[in-house]
C-alpha positions as a Markdown table, in Angstrom:
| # | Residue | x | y | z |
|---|---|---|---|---|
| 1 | Unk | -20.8 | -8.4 | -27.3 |
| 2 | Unk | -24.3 | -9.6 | -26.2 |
| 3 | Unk | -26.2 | -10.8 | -29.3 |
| 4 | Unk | -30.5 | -11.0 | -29.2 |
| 5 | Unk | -32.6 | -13.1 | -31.9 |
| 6 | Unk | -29.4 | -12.8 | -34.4 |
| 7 | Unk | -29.0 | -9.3 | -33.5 |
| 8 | Unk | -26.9 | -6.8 | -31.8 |
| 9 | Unk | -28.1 | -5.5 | -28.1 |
| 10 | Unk | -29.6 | -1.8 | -29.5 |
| 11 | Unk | -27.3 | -0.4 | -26.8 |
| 12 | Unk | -24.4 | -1.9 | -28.0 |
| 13 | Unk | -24.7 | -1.2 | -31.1 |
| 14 | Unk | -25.6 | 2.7 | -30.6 |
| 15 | Unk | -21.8 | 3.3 | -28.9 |
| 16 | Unk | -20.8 | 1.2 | -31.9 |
| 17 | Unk | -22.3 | 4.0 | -33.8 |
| 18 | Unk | -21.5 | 6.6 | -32.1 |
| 19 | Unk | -17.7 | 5.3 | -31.4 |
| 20 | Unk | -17.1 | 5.4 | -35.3 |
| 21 | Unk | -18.9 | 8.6 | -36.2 |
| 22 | Unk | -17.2 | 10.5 | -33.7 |
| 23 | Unk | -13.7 | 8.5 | -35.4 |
| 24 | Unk | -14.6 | 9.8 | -38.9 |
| 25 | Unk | -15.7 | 13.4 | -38.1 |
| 26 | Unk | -12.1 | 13.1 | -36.2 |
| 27 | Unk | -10.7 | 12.2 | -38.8 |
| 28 | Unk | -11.5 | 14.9 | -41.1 |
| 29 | Unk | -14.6 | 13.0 | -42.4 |
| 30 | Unk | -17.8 | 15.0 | -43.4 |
| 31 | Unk | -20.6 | 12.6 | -42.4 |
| 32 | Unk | -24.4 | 14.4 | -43.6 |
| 33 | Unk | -27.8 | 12.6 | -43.9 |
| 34 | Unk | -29.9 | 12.4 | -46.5 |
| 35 | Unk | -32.0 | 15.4 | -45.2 |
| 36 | Unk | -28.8 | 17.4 | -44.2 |
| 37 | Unk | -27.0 | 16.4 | -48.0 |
| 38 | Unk | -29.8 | 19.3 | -49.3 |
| 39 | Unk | -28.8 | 22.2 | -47.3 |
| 40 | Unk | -26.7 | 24.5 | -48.8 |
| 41 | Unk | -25.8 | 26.1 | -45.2 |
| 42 | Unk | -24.6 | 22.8 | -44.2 |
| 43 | Unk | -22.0 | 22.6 | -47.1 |
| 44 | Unk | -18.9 | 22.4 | -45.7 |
| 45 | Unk | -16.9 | 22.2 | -48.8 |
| 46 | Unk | -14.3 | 25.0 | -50.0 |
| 47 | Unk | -16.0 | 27.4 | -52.4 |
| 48 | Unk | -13.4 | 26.5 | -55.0 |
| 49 | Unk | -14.9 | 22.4 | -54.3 |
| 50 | Unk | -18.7 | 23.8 | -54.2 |
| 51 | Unk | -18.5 | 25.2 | -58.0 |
| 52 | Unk | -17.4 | 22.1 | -59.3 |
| 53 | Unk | -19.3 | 20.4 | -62.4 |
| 54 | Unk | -18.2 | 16.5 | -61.3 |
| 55 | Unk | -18.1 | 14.8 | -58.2 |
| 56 | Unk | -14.2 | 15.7 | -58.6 |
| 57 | Unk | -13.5 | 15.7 | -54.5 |
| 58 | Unk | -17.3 | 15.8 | -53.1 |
| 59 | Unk | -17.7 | 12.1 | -52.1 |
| 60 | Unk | -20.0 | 11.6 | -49.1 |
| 61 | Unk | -16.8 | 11.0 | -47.0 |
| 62 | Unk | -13.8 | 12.8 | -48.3 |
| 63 | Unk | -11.8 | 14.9 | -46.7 |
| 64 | Unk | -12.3 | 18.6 | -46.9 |
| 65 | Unk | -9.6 | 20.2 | -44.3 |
| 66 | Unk | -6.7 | 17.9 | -44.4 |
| 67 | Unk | -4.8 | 16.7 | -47.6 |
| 68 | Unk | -5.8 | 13.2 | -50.4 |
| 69 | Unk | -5.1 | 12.0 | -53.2 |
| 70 | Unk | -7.5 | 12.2 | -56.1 |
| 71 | Unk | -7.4 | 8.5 | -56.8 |
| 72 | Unk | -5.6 | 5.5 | -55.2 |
| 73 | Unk | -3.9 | 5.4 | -52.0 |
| 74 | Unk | -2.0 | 7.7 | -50.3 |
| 75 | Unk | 1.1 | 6.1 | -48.0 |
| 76 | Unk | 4.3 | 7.6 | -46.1 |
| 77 | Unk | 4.7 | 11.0 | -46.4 |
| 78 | Unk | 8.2 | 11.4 | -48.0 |
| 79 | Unk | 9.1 | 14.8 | -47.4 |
| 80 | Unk | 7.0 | 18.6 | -46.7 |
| 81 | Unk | 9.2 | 21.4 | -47.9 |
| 82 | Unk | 8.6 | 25.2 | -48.3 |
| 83 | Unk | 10.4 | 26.7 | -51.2 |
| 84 | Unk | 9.6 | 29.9 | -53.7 |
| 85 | Unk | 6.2 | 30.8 | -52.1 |
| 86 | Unk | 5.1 | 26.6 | -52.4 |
| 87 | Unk | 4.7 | 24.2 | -49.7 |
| 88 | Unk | 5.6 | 21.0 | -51.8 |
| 89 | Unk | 4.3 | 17.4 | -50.0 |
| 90 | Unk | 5.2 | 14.4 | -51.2 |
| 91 | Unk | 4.1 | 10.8 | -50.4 |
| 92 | Unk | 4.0 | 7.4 | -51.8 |
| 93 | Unk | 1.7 | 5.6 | -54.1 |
| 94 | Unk | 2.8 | 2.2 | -55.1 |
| 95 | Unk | 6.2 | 2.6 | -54.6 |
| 96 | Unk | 6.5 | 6.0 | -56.4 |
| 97 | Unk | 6.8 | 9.6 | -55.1 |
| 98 | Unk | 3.8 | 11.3 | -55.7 |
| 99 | Unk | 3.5 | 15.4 | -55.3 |
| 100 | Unk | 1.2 | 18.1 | -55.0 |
| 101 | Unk | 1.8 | 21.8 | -54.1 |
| 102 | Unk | 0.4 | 24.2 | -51.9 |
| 103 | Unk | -0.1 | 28.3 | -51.3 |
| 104 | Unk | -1.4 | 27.8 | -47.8 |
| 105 | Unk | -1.7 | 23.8 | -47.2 |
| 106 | Unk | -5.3 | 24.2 | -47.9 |
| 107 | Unk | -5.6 | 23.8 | -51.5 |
| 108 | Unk | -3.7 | 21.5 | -53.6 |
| 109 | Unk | -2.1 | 21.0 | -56.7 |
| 110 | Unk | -1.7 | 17.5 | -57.9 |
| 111 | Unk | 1.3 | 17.0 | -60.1 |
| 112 | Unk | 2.5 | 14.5 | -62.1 |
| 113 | Unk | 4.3 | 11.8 | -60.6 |
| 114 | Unk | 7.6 | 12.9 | -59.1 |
| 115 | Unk | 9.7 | 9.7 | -59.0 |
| 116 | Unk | 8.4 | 6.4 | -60.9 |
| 117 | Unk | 9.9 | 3.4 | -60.6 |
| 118 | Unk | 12.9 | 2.4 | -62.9 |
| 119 | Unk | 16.0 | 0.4 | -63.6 |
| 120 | Unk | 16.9 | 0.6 | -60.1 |
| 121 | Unk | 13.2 | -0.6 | -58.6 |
| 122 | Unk | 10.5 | 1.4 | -56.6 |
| 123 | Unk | 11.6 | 4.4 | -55.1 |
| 124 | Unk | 10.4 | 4.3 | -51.5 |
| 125 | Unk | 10.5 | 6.7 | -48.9 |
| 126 | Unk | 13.1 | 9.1 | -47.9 |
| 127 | Unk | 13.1 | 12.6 | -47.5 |
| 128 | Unk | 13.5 | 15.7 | -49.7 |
| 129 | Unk | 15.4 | 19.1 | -48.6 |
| 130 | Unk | 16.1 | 22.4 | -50.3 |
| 131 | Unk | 19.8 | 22.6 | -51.4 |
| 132 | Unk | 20.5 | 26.3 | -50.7 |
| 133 | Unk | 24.2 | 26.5 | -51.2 |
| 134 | Unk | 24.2 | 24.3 | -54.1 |
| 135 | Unk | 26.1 | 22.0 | -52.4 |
| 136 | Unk | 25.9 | 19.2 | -54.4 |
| 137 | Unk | 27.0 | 20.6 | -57.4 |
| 138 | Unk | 23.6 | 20.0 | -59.6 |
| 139 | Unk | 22.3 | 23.5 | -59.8 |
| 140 | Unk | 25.5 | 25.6 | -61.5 |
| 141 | Unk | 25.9 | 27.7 | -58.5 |
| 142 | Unk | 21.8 | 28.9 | -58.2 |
| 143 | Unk | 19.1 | 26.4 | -55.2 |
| 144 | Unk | 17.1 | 23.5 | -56.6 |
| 145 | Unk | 15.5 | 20.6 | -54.9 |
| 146 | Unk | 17.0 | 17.2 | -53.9 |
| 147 | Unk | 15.0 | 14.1 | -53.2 |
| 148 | Unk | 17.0 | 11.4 | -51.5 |
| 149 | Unk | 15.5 | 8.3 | -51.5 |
| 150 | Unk | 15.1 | 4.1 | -51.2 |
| 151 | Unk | 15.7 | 1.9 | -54.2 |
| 152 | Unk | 14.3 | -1.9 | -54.2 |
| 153 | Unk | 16.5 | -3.4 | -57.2 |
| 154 | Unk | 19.4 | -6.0 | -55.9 |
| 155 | Unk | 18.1 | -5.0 | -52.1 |
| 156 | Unk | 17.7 | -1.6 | -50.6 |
| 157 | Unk | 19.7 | 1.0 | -51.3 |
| 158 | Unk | 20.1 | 5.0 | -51.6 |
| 159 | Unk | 19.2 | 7.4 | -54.4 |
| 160 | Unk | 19.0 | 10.9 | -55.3 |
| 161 | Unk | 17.4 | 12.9 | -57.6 |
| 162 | Unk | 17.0 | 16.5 | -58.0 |
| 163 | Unk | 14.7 | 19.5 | -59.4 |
| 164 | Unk | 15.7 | 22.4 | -61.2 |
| 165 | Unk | 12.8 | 23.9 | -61.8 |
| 166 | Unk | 10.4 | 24.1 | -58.7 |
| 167 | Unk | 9.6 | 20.5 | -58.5 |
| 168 | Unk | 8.1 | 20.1 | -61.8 |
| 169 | Unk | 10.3 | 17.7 | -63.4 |
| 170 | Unk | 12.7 | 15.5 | -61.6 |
| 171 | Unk | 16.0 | 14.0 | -62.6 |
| 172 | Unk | 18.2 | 10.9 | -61.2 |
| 173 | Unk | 21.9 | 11.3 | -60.4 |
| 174 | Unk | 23.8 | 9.2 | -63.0 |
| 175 | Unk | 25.5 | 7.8 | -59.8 |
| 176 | Unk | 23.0 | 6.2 | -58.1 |
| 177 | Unk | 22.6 | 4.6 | -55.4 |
| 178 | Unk | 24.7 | 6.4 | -53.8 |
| 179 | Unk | 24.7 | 4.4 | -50.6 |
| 180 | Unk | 24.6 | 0.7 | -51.5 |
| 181 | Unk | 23.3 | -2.1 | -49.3 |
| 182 | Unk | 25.4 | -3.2 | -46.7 |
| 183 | Unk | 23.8 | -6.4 | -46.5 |
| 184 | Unk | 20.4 | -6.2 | -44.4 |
| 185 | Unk | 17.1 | -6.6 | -45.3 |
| 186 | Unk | 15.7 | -3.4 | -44.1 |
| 187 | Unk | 17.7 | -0.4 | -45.4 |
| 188 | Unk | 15.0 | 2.2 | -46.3 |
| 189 | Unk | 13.9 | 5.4 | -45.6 |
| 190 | Unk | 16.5 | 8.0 | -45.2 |
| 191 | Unk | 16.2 | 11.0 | -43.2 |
| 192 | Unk | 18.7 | 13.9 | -44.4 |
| 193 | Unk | 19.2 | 17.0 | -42.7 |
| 194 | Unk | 22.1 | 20.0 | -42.7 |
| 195 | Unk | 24.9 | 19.5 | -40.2 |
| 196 | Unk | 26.1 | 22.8 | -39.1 |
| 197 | Unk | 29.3 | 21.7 | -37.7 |
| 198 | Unk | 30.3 | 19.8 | -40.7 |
| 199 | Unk | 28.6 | 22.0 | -43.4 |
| 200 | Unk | 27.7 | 18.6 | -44.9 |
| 201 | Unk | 24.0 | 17.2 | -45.5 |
């Protein structure tokens, strides 16, 4: 990068510019100037966002189509499920599942924490699946939701937990981890799906 008198060639740093706004609008950004910030036609923010009495989601440079968190970061996705009319998503935030809900993946719910850490460590990512059938026994013959998951304690390892009503509250299988380390460092992440030939999950 050419450099003149201790600054950047004006060229340069224009496609420098123009490289990273077109990244953040890409991205899902809202980028407005100061004269444009004014303008109500330029609001791009749901109507639900607009009537809001904080800056509760209307930073400069949050995202207004796609999903965030409130607060903090938002890392792996752990598992997007549809179930009773909800679309839940999961994802992690230091080493526990967080969760919000959705009608129409537009507009979120934030809930509380789904999976904190706890005598077995973090629980890292993994996957979550309706259990229609009931087939693992937790739901007295009626569906629920299952989380299956990655614990940290003595080195990684499997867990479940499940939900019996909608996601809202989450218990762990006395059981757990019910795949243990097989003695590797990186054992994390599970994936679980419904095996048609087997009937097994």
């Amino acid at each position: 990068m050419k450099v003149i008198g201790g600054r950047y060639e004006p060229i340069v740093y224009e496609k420098l510019l123009a490289i990273l706004t077109a990244t953040m609008v890409l991205g899902g950004c809202t980028v407005l100037s100061q004269e444009q910030k004014g303008r109500k036609d330029l609001d791009v923010r749901p109507k639900k966002m607009q009537a809001a009495t904080s800056d509760y989601y209307t930073e400069m440079y949050r995202p207004q189509y796609h999903f965030s968190t409130p607060t903090g970061n938002l890392a792996d996705p752990n598992g997007l499920i549809y179930f009773e009319g909800e679309y839940h998503l999961f994802h992690q935030k230091n080493g526990n599942w967080a969760h919000a809900v959705s009608k129409d993946l537009l507009h979120w719910e934030h809930l509380p924490i789904a999976l904190e850490h706890d005598s077995l460590g973090q629980a890292l990512s993994g996957s979550a699946v309706v259990d229609w059938k009931d087939s693992t026994g937790f739901f007295g013959g009626k569906v629920g939701l299952v989380a299956i998951y990655t614990n940290t304690e003595g080195g990684e390892a499997q867990s479940i937990a499940y939900s019996k009503d909608n996601g809202r509250t989450w218990e762990r299988y006395k059981g757990n981890p019910v795949i243990k380390n097989p003695g590797i460092k990186d054992f994390r992440d599970p994936k679980v799906f419904w095996h048609e030939e087997t009937k097994n999950g």
